[in-house]
N, C-alpha and C positions, 0 to 999 in steps of 0.2 A: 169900856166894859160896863162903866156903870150906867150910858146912856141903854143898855142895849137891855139890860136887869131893866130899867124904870121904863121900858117900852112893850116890855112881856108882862109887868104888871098892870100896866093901862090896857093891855089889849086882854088879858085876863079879866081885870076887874070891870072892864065896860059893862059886861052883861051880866054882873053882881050889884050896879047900881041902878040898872035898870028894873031889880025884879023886887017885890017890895016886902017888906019887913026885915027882920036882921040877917044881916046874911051868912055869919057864920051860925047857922042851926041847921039840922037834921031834915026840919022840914022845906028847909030851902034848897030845890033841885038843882039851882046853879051851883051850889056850894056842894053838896055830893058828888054832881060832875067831875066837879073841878076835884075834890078828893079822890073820884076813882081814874081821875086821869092824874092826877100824879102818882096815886099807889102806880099802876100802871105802869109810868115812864122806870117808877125805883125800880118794879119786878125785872121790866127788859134791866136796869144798871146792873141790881145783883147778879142775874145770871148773864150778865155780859154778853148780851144778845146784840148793843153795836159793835164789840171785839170782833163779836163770830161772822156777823154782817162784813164787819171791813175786809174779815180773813177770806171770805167768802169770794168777795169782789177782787179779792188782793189773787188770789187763786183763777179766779175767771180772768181777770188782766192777765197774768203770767200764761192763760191757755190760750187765751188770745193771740199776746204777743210771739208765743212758742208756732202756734197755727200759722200764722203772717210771714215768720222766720223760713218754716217749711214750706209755705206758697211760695215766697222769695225764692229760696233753692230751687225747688218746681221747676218758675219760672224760669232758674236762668239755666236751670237744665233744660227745660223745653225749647230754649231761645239757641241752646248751644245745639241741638238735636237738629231743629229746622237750617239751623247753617251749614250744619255737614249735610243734610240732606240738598241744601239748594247747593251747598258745591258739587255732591255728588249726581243732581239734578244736569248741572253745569256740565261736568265731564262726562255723562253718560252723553249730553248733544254735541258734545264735541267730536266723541269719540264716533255718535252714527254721522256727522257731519263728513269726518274724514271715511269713513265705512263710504259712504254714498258718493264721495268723489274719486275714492279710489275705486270704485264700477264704474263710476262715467268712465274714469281714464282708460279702465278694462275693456269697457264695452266701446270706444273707442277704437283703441288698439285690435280687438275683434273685428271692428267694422271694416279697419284698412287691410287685415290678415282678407277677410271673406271677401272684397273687392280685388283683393290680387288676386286670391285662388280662382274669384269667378273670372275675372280678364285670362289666364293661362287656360281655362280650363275652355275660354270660346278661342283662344289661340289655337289651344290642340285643335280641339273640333275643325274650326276654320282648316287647317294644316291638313285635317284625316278628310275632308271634301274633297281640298284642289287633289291630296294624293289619287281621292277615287277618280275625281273628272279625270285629271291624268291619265290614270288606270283604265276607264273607259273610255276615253278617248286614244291612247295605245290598240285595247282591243278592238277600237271601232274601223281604225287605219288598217288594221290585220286582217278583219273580218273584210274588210272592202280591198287590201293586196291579195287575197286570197280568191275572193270572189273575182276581181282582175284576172288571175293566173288562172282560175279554172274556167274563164272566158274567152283568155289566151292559148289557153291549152288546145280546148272545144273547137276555136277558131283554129288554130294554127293544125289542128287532126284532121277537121273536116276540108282545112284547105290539101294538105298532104294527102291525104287519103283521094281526094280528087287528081291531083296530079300524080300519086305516086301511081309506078307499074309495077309489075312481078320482078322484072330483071333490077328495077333501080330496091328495090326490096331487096330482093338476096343479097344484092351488093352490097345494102348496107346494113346488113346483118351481119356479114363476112367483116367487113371491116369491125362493127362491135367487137363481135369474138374475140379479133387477135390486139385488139383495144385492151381489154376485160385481161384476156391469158398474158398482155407485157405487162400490166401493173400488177396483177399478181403475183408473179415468180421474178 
């Protein structure tokens, strides 16, 4: 302590022995300096301007610290907030993950339903063809024993009609008749 007293009076008085005639007088400006700088330092003591300073500082550290406290919290609220959101981030692609594989499998299953229905559905078809070729080919056999029979008919008239006479007519008229009259009664 006492080195640190006789190092503020050497830095004090340096520029007291530099200025010249006596130096504790009125008219010596180092020495009034120096007086209104210690009244000075006493006014801030009396009125305890470094208390109020420290209380000052001691006050801003404590808003500080309380500020840092409340960043802190923030933070590990904001840090807890982004974790539920990346889990929630997580399960919502999980969730369209399965969403989009369960349609493939659908649309899958779709594709093998709409491949069967289209194979039955060229079965039928196939099946309602040959039925028609069938069908027209039935009438076309009918259409052509029909046309046969009335060529046979035409044929077999014109040949009768040539060979037949009056007498071989009546006769087998006669014979119809009683044809016709045993199957009825």
């Amino acid at each position: 302590m006492r080195y640190f007293t006789s190092l503020i009076v050497l830095i004090v008085a340096s520029p007291a022995l530099a200025a010249s005639g006596p130096f504790i007088s009125l008219k010596n400006t180092d020495f009034i300096v120096l007086l209104a700088f210690l009244l000075f330092i006493g006014v801030l003591f009396y009125f305890k301007v470094p208390t109020l300073i420290a209380g000052l500082l001691d006050k801003r550290a404590d808003t500080i610290r309380s500020e840092l406290s409340e960043a802190r919290t923030l933070r590990e609220e904001a840090q807890s907030i982004l974790a539920s959101f990346e889990r929630r981030q997580k399960e919502v692609q999980e969730q369209a993950e399965r969403i989009i594989e369960a349609a493939r499998q659908d649309a899958e299953v779709e594709a093998v339903a709409a491949r069967e229905a289209l194979f039955a559905t060229v079965e039928r078809r196939l099946a309602a063809a040959h039925e028609q070729i069938a069908s027209a080919q039935a009438a076309a056999e009918r259409d052509v024993r029909d046309q046969a029979i009335k060529v046979a008919i035409a044929a077999a008239q014109s040949v009768i009609s040539a060979q037949m006479t009056a007498a071989s007519a009546n006769k087998l008229i006669d014979t119809s008749i009683l044809e016709v009259e045993a199957k009825l009664h």
